[in-house]
C-alpha positions in Angstrom: -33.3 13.6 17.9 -36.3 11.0 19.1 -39.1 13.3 17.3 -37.2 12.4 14.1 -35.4 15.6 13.1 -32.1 13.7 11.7 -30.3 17.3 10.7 -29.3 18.0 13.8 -28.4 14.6 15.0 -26.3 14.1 11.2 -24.5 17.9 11.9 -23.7 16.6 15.3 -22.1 13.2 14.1 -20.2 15.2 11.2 -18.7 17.8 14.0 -17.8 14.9 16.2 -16.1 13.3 13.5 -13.5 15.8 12.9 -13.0 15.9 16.4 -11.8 12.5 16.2 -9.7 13.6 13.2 -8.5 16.5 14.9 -7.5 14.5 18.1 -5.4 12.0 16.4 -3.8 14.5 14.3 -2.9 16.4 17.7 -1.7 13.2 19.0 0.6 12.6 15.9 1.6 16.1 15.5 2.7 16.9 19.1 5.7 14.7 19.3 6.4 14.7 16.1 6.6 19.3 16.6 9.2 18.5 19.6 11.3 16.3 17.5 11.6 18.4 14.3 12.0 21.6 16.7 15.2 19.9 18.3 16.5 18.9 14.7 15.9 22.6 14.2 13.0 22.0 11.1 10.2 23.9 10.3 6.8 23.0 11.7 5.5 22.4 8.3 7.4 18.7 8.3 5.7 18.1 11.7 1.9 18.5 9.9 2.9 16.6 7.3 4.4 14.0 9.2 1.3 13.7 11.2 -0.8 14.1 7.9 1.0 10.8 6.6 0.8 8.8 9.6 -3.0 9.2 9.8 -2.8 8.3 5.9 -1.0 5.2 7.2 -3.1 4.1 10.7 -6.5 4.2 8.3 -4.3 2.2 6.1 -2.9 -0.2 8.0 -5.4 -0.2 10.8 -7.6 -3.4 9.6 -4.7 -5.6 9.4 -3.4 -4.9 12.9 -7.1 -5.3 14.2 -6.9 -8.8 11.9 -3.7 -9.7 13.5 -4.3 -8.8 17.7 -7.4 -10.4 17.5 -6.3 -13.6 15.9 -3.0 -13.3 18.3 -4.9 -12.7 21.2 -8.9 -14.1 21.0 -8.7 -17.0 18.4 -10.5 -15.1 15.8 -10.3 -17.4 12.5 -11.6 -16.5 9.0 -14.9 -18.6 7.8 -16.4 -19.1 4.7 -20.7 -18.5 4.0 -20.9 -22.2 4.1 -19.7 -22.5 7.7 -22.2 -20.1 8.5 -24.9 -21.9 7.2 -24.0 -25.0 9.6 -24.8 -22.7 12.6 -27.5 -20.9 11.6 -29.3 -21.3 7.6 -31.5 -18.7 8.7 -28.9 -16.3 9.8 -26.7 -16.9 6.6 -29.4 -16.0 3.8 -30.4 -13.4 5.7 -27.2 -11.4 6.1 -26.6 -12.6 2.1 -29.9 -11.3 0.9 -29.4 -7.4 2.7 -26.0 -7.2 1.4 -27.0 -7.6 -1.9 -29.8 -5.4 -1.1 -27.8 -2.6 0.3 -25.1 -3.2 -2.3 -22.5 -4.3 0.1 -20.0 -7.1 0.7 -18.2 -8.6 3.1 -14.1 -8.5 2.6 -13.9 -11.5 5.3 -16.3 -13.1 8.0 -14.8 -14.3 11.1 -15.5 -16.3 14.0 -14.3 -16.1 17.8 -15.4 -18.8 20.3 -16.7 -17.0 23.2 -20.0 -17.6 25.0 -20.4 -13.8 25.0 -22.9 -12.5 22.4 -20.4 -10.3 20.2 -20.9 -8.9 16.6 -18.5 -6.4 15.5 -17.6 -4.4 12.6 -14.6 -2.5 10.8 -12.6 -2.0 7.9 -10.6 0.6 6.1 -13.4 1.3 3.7 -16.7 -0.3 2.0 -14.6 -2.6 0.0 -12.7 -3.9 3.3 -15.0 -4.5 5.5 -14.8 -7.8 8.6 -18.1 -8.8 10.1 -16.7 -10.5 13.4 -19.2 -12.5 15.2 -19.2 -15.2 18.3 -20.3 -18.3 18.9 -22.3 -17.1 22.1 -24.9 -15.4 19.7 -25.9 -18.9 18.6 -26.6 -20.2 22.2 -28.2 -17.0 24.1 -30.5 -15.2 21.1 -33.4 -16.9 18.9 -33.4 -16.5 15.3 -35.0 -12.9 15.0 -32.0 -11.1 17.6 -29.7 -13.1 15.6 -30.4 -11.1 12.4 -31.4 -7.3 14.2 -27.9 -7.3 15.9 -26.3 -8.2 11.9 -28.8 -5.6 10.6 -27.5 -3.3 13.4 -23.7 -4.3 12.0 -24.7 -3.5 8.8 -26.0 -0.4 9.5 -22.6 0.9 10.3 -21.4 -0.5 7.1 -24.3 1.6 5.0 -23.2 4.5 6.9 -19.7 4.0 6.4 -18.3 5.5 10.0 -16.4 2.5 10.6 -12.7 3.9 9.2 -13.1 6.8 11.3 -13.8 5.4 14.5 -11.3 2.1 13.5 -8.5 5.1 12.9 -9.1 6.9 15.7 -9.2 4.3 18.5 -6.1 2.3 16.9 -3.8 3.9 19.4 -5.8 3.2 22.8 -6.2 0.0 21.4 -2.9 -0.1 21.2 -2.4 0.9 24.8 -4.8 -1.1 26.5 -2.4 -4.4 25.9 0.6 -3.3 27.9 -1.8 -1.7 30.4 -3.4 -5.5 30.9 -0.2 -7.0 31.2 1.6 -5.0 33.3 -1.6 -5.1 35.3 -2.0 -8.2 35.4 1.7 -9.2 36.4 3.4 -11.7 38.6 3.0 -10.3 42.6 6.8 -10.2 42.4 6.9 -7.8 39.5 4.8 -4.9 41.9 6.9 -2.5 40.4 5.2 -3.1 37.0 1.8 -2.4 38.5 1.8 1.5 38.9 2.4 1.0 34.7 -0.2 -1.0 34.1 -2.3 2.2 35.5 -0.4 4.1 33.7 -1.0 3.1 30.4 -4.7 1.9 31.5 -5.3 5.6 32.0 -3.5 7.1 29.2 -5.9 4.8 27.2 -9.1 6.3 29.0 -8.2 9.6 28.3 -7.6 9.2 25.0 -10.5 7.6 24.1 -13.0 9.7 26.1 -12.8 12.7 23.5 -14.0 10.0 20.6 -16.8 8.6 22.2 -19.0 11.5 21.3 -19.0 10.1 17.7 -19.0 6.1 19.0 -22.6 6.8 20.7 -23.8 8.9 17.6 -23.3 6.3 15.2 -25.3 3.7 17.2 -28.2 5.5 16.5 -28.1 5.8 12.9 -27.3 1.7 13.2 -30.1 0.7 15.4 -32.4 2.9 12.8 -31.2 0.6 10.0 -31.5 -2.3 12.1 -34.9 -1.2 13.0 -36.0 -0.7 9.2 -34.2 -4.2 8.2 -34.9 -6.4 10.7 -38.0 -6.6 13.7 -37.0 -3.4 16.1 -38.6 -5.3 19.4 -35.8 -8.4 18.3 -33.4 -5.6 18.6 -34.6 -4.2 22.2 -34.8 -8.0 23.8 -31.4 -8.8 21.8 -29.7 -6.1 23.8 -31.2 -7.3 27.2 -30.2 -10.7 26.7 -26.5 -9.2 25.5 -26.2 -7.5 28.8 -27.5 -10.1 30.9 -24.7 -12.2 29.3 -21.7 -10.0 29.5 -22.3 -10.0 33.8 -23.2 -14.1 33.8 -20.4 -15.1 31.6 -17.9 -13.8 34.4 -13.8 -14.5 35.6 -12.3 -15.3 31.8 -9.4 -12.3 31.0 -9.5 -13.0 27.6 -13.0 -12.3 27.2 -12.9 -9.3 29.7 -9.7 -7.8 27.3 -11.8 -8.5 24.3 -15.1 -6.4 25.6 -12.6 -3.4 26.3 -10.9 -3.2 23.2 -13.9 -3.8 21.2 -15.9 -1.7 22.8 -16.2 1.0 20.1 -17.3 -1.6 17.3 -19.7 -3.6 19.8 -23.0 -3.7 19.9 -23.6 -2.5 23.4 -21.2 -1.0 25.6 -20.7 -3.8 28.2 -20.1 -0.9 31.0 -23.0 0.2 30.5 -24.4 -4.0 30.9 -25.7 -4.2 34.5 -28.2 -1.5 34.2 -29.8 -3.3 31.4 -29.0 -7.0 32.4 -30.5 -6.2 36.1 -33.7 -4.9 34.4 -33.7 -8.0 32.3 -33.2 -10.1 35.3 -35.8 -8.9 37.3 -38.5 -9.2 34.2 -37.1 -13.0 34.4 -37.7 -13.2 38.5 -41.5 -11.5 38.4 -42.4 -12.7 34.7 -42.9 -8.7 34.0 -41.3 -5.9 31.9 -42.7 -3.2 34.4 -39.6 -3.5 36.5 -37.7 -3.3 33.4 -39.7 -0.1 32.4 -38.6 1.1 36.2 -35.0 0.7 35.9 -34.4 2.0 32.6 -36.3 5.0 32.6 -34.2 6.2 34.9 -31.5 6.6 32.5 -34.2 9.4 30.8 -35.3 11.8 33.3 -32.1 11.5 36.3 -29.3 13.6 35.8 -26.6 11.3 36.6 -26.6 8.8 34.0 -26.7 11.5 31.4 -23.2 12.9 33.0 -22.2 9.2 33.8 -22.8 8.7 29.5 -20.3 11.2 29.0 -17.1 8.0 29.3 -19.5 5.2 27.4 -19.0 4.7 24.1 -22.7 3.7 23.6 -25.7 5.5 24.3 -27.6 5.0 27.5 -30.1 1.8 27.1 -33.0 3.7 28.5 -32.2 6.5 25.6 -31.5 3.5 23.0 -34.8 1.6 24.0 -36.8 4.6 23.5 -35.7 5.1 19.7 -36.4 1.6 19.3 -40.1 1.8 20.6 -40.6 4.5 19.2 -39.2 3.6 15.6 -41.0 0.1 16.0 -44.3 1.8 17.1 -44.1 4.0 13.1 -43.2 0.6 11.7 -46.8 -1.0 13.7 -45.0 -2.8 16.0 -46.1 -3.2 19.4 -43.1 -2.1 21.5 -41.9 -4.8 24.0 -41.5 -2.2 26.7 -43.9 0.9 26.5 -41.0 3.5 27.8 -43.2 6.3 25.9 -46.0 6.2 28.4 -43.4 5.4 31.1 -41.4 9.0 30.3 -44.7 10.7 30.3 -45.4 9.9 33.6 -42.4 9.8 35.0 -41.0 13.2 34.4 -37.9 14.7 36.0 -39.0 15.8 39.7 -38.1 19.8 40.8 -36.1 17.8 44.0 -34.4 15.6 41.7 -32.8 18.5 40.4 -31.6 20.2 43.2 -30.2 16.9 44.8 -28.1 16.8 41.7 -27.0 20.5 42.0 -26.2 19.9 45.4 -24.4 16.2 44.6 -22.3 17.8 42.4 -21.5 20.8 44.0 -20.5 18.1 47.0 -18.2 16.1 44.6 -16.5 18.6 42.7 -15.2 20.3 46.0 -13.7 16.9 47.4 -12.2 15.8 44.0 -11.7 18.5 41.8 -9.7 20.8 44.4 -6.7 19.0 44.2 -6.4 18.8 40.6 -7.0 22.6 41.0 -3.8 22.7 42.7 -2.0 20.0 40.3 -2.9 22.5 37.2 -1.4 25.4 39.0 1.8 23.6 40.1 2.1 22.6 36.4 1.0 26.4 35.1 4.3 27.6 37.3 2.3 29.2 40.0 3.5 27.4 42.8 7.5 27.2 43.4 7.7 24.9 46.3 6.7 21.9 45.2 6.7 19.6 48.2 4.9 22.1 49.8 2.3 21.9 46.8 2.6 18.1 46.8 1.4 18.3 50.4 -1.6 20.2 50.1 -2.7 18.2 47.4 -2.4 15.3 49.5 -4.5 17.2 52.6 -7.5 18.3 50.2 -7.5 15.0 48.5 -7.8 13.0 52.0 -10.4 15.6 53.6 -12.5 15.4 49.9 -12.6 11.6 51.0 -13.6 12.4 54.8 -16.2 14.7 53.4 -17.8 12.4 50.7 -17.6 9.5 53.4 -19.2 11.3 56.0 -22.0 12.7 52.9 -22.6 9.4 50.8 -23.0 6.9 54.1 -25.2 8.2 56.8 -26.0 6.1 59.5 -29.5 7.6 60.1 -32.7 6.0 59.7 -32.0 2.7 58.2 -35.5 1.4 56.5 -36.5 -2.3 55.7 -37.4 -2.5 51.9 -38.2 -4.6 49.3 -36.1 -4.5 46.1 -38.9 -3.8 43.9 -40.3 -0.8 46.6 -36.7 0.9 46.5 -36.3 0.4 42.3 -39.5 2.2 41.9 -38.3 5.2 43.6 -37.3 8.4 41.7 -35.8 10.7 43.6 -31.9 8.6 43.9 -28.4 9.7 43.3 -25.1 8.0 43.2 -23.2 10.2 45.5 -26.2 10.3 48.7 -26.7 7.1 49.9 -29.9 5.7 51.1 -29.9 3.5 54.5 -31.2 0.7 53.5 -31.8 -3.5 55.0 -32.9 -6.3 52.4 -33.5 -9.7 53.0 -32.8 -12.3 50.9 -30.4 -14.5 49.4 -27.0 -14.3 47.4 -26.9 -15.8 43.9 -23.7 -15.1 42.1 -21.2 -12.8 40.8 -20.5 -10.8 38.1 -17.3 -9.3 37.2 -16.7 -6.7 33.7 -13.2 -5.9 33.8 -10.2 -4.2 35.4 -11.2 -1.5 36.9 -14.8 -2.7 38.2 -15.3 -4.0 41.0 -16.7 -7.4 41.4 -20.3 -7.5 42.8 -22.5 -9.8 43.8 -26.9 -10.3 42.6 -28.5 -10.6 45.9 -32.3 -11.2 45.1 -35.7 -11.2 47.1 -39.2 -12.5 46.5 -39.4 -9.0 44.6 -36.7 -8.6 42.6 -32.7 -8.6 42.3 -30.2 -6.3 42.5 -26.4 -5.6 42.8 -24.7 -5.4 45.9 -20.9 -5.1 46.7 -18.3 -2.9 48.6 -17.0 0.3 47.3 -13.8 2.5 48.4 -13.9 6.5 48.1 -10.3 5.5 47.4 -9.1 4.3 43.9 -8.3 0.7 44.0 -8.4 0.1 47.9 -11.3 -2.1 49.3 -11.7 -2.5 52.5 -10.2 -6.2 53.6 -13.6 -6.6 56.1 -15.5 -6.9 52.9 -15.5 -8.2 49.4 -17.2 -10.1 46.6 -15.4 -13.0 46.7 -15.5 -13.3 51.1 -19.1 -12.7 50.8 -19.6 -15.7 48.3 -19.3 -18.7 50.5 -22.7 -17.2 52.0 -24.3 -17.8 48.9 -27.9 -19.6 48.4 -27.9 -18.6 52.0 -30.5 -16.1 53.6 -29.1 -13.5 54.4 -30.1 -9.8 56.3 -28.2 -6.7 54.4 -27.4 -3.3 55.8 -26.1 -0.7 53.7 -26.6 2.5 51.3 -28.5 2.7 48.3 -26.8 4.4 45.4 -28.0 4.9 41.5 -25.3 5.9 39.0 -24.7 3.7 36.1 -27.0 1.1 37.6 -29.1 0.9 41.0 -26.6 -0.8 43.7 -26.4 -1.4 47.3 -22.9 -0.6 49.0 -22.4 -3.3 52.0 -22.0 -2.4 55.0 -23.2 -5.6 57.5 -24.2 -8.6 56.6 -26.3 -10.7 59.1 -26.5 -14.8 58.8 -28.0 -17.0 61.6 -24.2 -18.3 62.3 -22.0 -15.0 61.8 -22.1 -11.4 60.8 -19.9 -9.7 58.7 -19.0 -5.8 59.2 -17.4 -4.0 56.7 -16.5 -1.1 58.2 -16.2 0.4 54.7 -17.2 4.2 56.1 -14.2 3.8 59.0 -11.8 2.0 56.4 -12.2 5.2 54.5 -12.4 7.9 56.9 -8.7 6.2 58.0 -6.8 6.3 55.4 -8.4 9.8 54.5 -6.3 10.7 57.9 -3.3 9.0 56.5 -3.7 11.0 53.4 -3.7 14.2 55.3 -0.8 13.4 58.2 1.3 12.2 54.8 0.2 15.6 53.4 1.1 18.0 56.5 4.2 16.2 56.9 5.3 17.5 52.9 4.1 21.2 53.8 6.5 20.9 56.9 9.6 19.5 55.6 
C-alpha cells in the first residue's frame, strides 16, 4: 500500500465495507429471527425487517449524532462568518476546496473544548457536518489548521462517512449508559458491573468495523496531503496527541474522544505513543527521538496486533505515508522515517520473543475462555464444576504472567533516551529497569486506561504508572494520583520496562530522600491469583 499500488488497498476498503454492512445487518436480523420465530413467521419478515431498519439508522443516524452531541458536548451550529472571526485564513481556505472539489457543507458546528477535534459525518454528500473545536485555534498554526480540514474533507470526497456513521450508531448508542452506569454514585455499586456491561458490549461491537475506520484514513490523509502541506499534517497529529494526554480529568471531553473516535482525526488511544515522541523532540530540541519511538510501530510485532482494536492506523504507519507522499510532492519530510525503516529492520530475536510472548499469553488468558466456549457448546454438564476450573486457569494464567512479565533479576540504571533506542522490547517481558529523574504530570484518556504519570530525565520523558494482570484492580500501594504529591521532586524509579501501544515503565519502588514507596504490584497479583484459584477449587468441590 506505501509503494502506491491503491488496488489493493481500494479492494480491501470495499471488502471491509460490507463487513460493516453485514455486521449491522446480523445485529438487526438476530433478534428480530427470535421474535418472528416465536410469532411463528417466516424468516423472510426478519431480513426484511433488518433490511428496513438499516434503511432507517443511515437515515436517521445524522440527526441523532446532531442531537447527543448538542445534549451532551455543547455543539452549536455556526455560520461562515463566525468562522472567519477565528481564523480568516482557515475560512477561505475550507470555502475555496469545497468549491473546488464540488462539495458543501449541510451545517458547520462548533464545540468548546481545548482538545484539537475536527470531525466529520452525514447521511450522504448533500448532508454532510464538519464539526470542529475551539482547541484547534489555540494548539495548531495556520498550515495544521487547514491539513486536518483537508484531511476532513477527504472523507467527504470519498464519501465513506454514511457507512462508518451507520454502522457505529449502535455502539455509540451503548457507550452512554455504559458511562453512566460507570460512572454512578458509590451507593449505586450494583449499577457498576452494567456499566461494564454495556462498556464491553460496545467494544465488541465496534472491533469488527474498525478494519474499514483505519482504511479510510489513508485515502484522507492522501487528499490532505495533495490539498494542503503533508509535513502540516505529520506535526498537526503530534501536536493532536500531545493534547489529548495534557488536556486531562474532564468526562465530558473523555466521553466525547470515545464516541467520536471513528470520525476523529487521530485515534486518541493510540495518543501517547505519538504525544511522548512529540514530547521528547520538545525536551532535546530533536525529531531523532521522535524517529525512535515511532518506528517501532513499523518493524515490532506488537503494535501491529495491538492495531487490530484502534480505529486509526498506527502513527508510525501513518507518518510514513505522509513522508513518503510529501517527499513525491518535493517536500522535505519533517521526520525522515524512510531512512529510519531502512536501517532499522525487524531483528531475527525480535521475532522469536514475540512467538514466545504470545505463546506465554495465550496459555494464561485464552484457556479459560477455552473452557467458557465448551460450557456454552454443551460439552460440560456440571457447571459449577466448569465455573471452578475456569476460575483455577484464570488465577494460575495470572501467577504465570506475573512471575514472566516482572523478573527481579538484574535491574540496570538507564537513561530514558538509552532504553527508547532499544529494539529488541515487548509488552508482555519486562525489562528491570532504575531511572532518575523527576515527575511532571498526569495524563488520563478514559475509562478504562489507567492514569499514568510523565516522569522525565535530562534525556528524555516517558510514562510511568502501575498496572494490574487483573482487570480493573490496582494495587492500593501504588497509584497515579499517591504518586503525584512527589511531583517536581527527584525521584529514583525501580521497575519493568514494557512496549505495547507506547514505551512505559510499570512501578514498582519509588525512592525520595524522605520516604520510599513499594508497590508490591508483582505480590498484589500473585495474591489474588491464589484467591482466584482457592475460590475456583472450592466450585470443583462443592
Amino acid at each position: 500500500y506505501f509503494n502506491g499500488e491503491k488496488v489493493n488497498g481500494c479492494m480491501r476498503y470495499i471488502l471491509s465495507a460490507f463487513v460493516s454492512v453485514g455486521l449491522l445487518f446480523a445485529l438487526l436480523a438476530l433478534p428480530m429471527h427470535m421474535a418472528f420465530s416465536l410469532l411463528g413467521l417466516s424468516g423472510y419478515y426478519s431480513i426484511a425487517g433488518a433490511l428496513f431498519l438499516m434503511l432507517a439508522l443511515w437515515w436517521v443516524c445524522a440527526g441523532v449524532y446532531d442531537a447527543l452531541f448538542k445534549k451532551h458536548f455543547g455543539l452549536r451550529w455556526i455560520s461562515p462568518k463566525e468562522l472567519e472571526e477565528h481564523s480568516y485564513a482557515l475560512s477561505i481556505f475550507l470555502q475555496d476546496l469545497l468549491h473546488k472539489k464540488g462539495l458543501k457543507i449541510q451545517k458547520l458546528g462548533i464545540i468548546e473544548d481545548d482538545r484539537p477535534i475536527c470531525i466529520t459525518y452525514g447521511s450522504s454528500r448533500s448532508d454532510i457536518r464538519l464539526i470542529i473545536s475551539t482547541g484547534i485555534f489555540h494548539h495548531l498554526l495556520e498550515q495544521e489548521q487547514q491539513a486536518i480540514i483537508a484531511h476532513e474533507i477527504g472523507h467527504m470526497q470519498k464519501g465513506d462517512f454514511p457507512i462508518i456513521g451507520a454502522a457505529y450508531l449502535p455502539a455509540f448508542l451503548l457507550y452512554f449508559p455504559a458511562e453512566k452506569f460507570w460512572r454512578a454514585d458509590k451507593a449505586n455499586i450494583f449499577l457498576k458491573p452494567l456499566g461494564i456491561l454495556f462498556y464491553l458490549l460496545h467494544k465488541l461491537y465496534l472491533r469488527p468495523i474498525m478494519l474499514q475506520s483505519r482504511l479510510r484514513e489513508y485515502f484522507a490523509d492522501e487528499f490532505a496531503c495533495e490539498n494542503a502541506n503533508p509535513n502540516a499534517l505529520g506535526s498537526a497529529l503530534c501536536k493532536i496527541s500531545l493534547a489529548y494526554i495534557s488536556q486531562s480529568g474532564r468526562k465530558k471531553s473523555l466521553a466525547f474522544m470515545e464516541i467520536a473516535r471513528p470520525f476523529a482525526v487521530i485515534d486518541y488511544r493510540l495518543s501517547r505513543n505519538l504525544a511522548l515522541a512529540y514530547l521528547n523532540r520538545k525536551e532535546t530540541g530533536s525529531f531523532i527521538m521522535v524517529e525512535y519511538i515511532v518506528t517501532q510501530d513499523l518493524y515490532n510485532p506488537w503494535p501491529a496486533f495491538f492495531e487490530i482494536n484502534s480505529t486509526h492506523p498506527l502513527s508510525g504507519k501513518r507518518l510514513l505515508f505522509i513522508s513518503i507522499k510529501a517527499e513525491k510532492m518535493g517536500y522535505s519530510p519533517f521526520l525522515d522515517l524512510q531512512r529510519m525503516f531502512a536501517s532499522q529492520t525487524s531483528h531475527p530475536i525480535l521475532r522469536l520473543n514475540f512467538i514466545e510472548d504470545f505463546i506465554i499469553y495465550s496459555i494464561a488468558r485464552l484457556s479459560p475462555v477455552a473452557i467458557f466456549v465448551l460450557l456454552l457448546s454443551g460439552y460440560f454438564h456440571d457447571k459449577s464444576f466448569t465455573l471452578g476450573i475456569m476460575a483455577v486457569l484464570y488465577g494460575l494464567g495470572v501467577a504465570l504472567l506475573s512471575l514472566y512479565s516482572f523478573s527481579y533479576v538484574k535491574f540496570a540504571s538507564r537513561t530514558i533516551k538509552e532504553q527508547l533506542e532499544e529494539t529488541i522490547v515487548s509488552p508482555i517481558r519486562g525489562r528491570p529497569l532504575i531511572l532518575n529523574g523527576v515527575i511532571r504530570e498526569k495524563s488520563s484518556l478514559g475509562l478504562d486506561l489507567p492514569d499514568e504519570l510523565i516522569f522525565a530525565d535530562h534525556s528524555g520523558e516517558i510514562f510511568i504508572g502501575p498496572r494490574s494482570l487483573m482487570p480493573l484492580v490496582i494495587s492500593p500501594y501504588m497509584s497515579a494520583s499517591k504518586l503525584m504529591k512527589l511531583k517536581d521532586k527527584r525521584v529514583r524509579v525501580k521497575g519493568w520496562y514494557l512496549r505495547g501501544r507506547y514505551p512505559k515503565l510499570i512501578i514498582d519502588q519509588v525512592f525520595t530522600e524522605d520516604e520510599n514507596f513499594n508497590g508490591r504490584q508483582r505480590l498484589f497479583d500473585l495474591g489474588l491469583a491464589c484467591l482466584v484459584v482457592s475460590a475456583g477449587i472450592l466450585m470443583m468441590l462443592v
